[in-house]
C-alpha positions as CSV (number, residue, x, y, z in Angstrom):
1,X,65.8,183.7,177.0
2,X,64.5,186.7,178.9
3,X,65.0,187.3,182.3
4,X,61.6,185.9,183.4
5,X,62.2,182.9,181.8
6,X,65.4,182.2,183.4
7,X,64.1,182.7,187.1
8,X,60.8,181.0,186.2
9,X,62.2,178.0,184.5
10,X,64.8,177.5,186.4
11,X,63.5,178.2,190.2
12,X,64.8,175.8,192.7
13,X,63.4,177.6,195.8
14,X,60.2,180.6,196.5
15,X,58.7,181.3,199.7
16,X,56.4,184.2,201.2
17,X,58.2,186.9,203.4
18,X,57.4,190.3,204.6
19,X,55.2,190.4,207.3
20,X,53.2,187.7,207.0
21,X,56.1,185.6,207.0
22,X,57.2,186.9,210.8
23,X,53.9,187.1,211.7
24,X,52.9,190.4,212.3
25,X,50.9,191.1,209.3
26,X,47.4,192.8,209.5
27,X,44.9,190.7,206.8
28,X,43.4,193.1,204.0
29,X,46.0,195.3,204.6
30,X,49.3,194.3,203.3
31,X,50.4,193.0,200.2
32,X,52.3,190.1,199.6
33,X,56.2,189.8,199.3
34,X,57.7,187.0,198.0
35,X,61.1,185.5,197.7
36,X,62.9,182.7,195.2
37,X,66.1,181.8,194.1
38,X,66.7,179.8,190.4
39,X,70.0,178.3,189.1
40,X,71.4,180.1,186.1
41,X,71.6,178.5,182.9
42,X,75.5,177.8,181.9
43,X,75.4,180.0,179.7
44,X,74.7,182.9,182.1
45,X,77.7,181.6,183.9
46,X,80.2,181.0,181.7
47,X,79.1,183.6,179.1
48,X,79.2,187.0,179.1
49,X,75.4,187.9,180.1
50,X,74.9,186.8,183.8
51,X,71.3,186.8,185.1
52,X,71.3,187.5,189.1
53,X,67.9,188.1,190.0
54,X,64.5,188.6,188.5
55,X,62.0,191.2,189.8
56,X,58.1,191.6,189.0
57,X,55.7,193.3,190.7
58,X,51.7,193.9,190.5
59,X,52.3,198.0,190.7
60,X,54.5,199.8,188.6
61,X,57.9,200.7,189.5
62,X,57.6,203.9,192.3
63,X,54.0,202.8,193.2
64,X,53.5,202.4,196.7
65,X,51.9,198.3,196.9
66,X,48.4,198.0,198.5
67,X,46.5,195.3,200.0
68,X,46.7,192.1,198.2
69,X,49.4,193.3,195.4
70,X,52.3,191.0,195.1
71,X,56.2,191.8,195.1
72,X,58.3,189.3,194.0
73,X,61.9,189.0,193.7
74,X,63.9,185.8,192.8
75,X,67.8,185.7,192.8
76,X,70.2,183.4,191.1
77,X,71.4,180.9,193.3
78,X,74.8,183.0,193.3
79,X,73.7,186.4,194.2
80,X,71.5,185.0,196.7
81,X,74.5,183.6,198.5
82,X,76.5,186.1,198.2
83,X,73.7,187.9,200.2
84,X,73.3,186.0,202.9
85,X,76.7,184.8,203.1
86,X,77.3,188.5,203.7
87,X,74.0,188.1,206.3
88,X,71.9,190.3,204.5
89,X,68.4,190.0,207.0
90,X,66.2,190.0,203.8
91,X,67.6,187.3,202.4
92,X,68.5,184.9,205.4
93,X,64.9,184.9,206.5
94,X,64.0,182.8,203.1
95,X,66.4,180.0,205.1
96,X,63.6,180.0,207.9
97,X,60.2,179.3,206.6
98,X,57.9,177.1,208.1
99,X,56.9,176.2,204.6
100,X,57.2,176.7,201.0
101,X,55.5,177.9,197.8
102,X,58.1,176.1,195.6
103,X,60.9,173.3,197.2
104,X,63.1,170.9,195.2
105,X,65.5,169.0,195.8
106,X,68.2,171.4,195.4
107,X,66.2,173.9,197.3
108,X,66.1,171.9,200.3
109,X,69.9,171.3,200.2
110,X,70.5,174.8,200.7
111,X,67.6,175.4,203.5
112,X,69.4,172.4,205.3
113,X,72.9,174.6,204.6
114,X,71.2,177.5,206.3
115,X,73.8,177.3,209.4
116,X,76.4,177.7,207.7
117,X,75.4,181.5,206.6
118,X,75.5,182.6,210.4
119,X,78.1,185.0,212.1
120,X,78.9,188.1,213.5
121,X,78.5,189.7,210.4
122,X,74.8,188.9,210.2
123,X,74.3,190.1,213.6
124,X,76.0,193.6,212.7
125,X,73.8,193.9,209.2
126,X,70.4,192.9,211.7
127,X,71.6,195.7,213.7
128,X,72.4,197.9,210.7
129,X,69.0,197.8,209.6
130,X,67.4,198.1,212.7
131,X,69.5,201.7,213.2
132,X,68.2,202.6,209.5
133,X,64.4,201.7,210.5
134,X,64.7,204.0,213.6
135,X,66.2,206.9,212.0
136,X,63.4,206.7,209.5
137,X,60.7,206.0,212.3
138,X,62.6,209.5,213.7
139,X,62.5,211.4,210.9
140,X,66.5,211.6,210.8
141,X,66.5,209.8,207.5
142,X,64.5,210.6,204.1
143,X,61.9,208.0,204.1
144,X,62.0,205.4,201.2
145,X,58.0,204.7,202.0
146,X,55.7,207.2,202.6
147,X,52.6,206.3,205.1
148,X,51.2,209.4,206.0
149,X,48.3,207.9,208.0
150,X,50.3,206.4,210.2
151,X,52.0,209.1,211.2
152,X,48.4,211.0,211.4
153,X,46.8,208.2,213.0
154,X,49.9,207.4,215.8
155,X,52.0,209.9,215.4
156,X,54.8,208.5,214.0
157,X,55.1,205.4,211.7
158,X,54.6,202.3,213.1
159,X,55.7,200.1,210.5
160,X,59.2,201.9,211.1
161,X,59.1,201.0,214.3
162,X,57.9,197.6,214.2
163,X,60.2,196.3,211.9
164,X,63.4,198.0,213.9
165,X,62.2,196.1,217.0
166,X,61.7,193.4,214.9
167,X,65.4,193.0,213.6
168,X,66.3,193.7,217.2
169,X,64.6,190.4,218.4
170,X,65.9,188.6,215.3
171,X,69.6,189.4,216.0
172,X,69.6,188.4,219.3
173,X,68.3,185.5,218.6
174,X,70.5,184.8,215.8
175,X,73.4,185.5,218.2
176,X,72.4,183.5,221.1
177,X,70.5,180.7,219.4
178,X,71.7,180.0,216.1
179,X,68.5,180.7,214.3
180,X,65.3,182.5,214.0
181,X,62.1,181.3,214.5
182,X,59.3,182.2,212.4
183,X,56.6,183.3,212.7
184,X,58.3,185.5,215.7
185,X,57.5,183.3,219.1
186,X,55.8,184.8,221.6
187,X,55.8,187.2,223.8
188,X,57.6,189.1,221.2
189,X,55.0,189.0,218.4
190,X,52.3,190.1,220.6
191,X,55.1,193.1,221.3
192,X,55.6,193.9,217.7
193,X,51.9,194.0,217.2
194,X,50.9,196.3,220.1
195,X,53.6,198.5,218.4
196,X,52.3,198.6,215.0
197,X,48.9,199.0,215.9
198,X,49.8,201.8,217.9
199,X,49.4,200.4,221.1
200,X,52.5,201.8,222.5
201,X,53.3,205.6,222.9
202,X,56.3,207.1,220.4
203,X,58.6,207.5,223.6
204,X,57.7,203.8,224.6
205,X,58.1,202.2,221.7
206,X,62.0,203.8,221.4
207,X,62.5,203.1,224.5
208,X,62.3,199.2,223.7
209,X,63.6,199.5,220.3
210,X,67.2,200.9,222.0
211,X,66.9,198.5,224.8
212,X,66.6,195.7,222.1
213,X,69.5,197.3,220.5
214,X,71.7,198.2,222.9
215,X,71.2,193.9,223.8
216,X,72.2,193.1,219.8
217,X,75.7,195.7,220.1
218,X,77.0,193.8,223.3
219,X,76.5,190.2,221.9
220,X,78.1,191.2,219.0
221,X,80.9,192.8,221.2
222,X,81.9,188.8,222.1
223,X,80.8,187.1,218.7
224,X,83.3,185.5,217.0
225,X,81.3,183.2,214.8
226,X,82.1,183.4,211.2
227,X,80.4,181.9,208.2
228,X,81.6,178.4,206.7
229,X,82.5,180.2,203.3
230,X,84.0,176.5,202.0
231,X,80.7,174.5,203.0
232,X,78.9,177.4,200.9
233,X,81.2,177.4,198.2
234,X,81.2,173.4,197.7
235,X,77.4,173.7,197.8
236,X,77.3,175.9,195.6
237,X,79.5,174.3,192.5
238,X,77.5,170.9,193.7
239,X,73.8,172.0,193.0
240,X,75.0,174.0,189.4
241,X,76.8,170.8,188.2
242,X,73.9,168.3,189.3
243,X,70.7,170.6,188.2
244,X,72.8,171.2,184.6
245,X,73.2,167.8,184.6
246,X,70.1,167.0,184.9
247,X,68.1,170.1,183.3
248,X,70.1,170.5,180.3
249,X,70.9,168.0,177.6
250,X,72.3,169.3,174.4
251,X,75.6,167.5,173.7
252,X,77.3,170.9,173.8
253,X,76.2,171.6,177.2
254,X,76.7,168.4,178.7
255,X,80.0,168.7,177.2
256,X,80.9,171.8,179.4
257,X,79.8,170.7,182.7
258,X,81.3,167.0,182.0
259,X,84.5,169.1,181.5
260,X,83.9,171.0,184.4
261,X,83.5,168.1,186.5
262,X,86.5,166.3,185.4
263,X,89.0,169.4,186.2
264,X,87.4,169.3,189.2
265,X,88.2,165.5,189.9
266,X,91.7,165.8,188.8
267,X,92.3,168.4,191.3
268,X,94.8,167.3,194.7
269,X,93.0,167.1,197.8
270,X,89.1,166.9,198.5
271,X,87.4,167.0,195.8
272,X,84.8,169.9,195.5
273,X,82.2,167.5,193.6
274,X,81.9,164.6,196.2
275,X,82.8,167.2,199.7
276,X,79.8,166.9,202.3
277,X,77.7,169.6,202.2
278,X,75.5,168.4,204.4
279,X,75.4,169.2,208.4
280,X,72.5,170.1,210.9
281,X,69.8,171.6,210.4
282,X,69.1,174.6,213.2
């Protein structure tokens, strides 16, 4: 099977990101970004050829987007908790969506894990990419998009800027609240739109992106929070062993998870299989 067919057949959760996921999107002018995750087949597992994500996109690679183009990238259930277990901001927001393209049954059980991916940790990556953003909106690091007209229209990049004050708002309230709400509540969306339709001077605009930031580096000066790696983990093994169960049925690899299952069981202690993996939903 190829890579496509892996993450297409086998997609358990797909939502729409980007901007228009937080909100802040102008229609007929950005593309479309979105997100999934798929369970890999046991033989990407257990063999020797793993498949952790998928990527297509309507430009080739090295075009710049445009208006209406899609980006998609799907991860394997693995990878993509690897990433936000390691609170990756990319990643996490796909935990936060109103709605869904795609949602199954396994898919929701994760969504409804989504608290147990929050800590420090995911506060210090929010702020690591908001310091990244605002040396590019600065000029102090080599841009990895190139929108001249912004920079002719505004005079710097407001996208750069919009997005750092964006991670800004979503850290703190990640640190203080336990989630993030999207699209981005008010009054900050109507914030993060003044700034990227150039409503607010250069020298304004910084102004509240350190503000914001200097906000996200004391929180996390007191956080102590740390992801629930063994909720994740048990999740994890849980929704392989039931979607192989149920998606695959030739003897052979029935055979495997069967067997997977029963070393499981005869382990001492909790077993993995039957832990709760349930838990609140922020």
């Amino acid at each position: 099977m190829t890579s496509k067919e892996i993450a297409t057949e086998n997609e358990i959760l797909r939502g729409l990101v980007g901007s228009t996921a937080h909100g802040i999107n102008i229609v007929g002018q950005d593309d479309r970004d979105e997100t999934g995750i798929f369970i890999e087949t046991p033989a990407n597992v257990c063999g020797l050829t793993p498949c952790d994500h998928y990527i297509w996109r309507t430009q080739p690679e090295g075009v710049r987007s445009g208006p209406g183009d899609l980006d998609l990238t799907m991860y394997s259930l693995r990878k993509f908790c690897r990433l936000a277990e390691q609170g990756n901001p990319s990643v996490m927001v796909l935990l936060w969506l109103p709605e869904y393209i795609a949602l199954t049954g396994a898919g929701r059980a994760l969504v409804n894990a989504r608290d147990a991916f929050i800590s420090r940790n995911a506060g210090a990556r929010f702020l690591g990419y908001l310091v990244s953003q605002k040396m590019k909106m600065k000029g102090e690091k080599a841009h990895t998009v190139n929108r001249p007209e912004l920079v002719a229209k505004y005079g710097y990049d407001t996208k750069f800027a919009m997005h750092a004050l964006r991670l800004g708002f979503e850290g703190v309230e990640l640190l203080t609240q336990r989630r993030l709400t999207l699209p981005v509540a008010e009054p900050n969306l109507s914030t993060l739109r003044a700034v990227r339709t150039g409503q607010l001077k250069f020298a304004e605009c910084l102004q509240l992106i350190d503000e914001t930031e200097m906000k996200l580096r004391s929180l996390l000066q007191d956080c102590t929070w740390k992801s629930d790696r063994a909720r994740i983990d048990a999740l994890m093994v849980k929704l392989h062993q039931d979607y192989w169960k149920s998606r695959f049925s030739s003897v052979v690899e029935r055979r495997a998870v069967d067997a997977e299952t029963a070393v499981q069981l005869r382990k001492p202690g909790p077993s993995v299989i039957t832990a709760a993996v349930g838990g609140s939903s922020k």
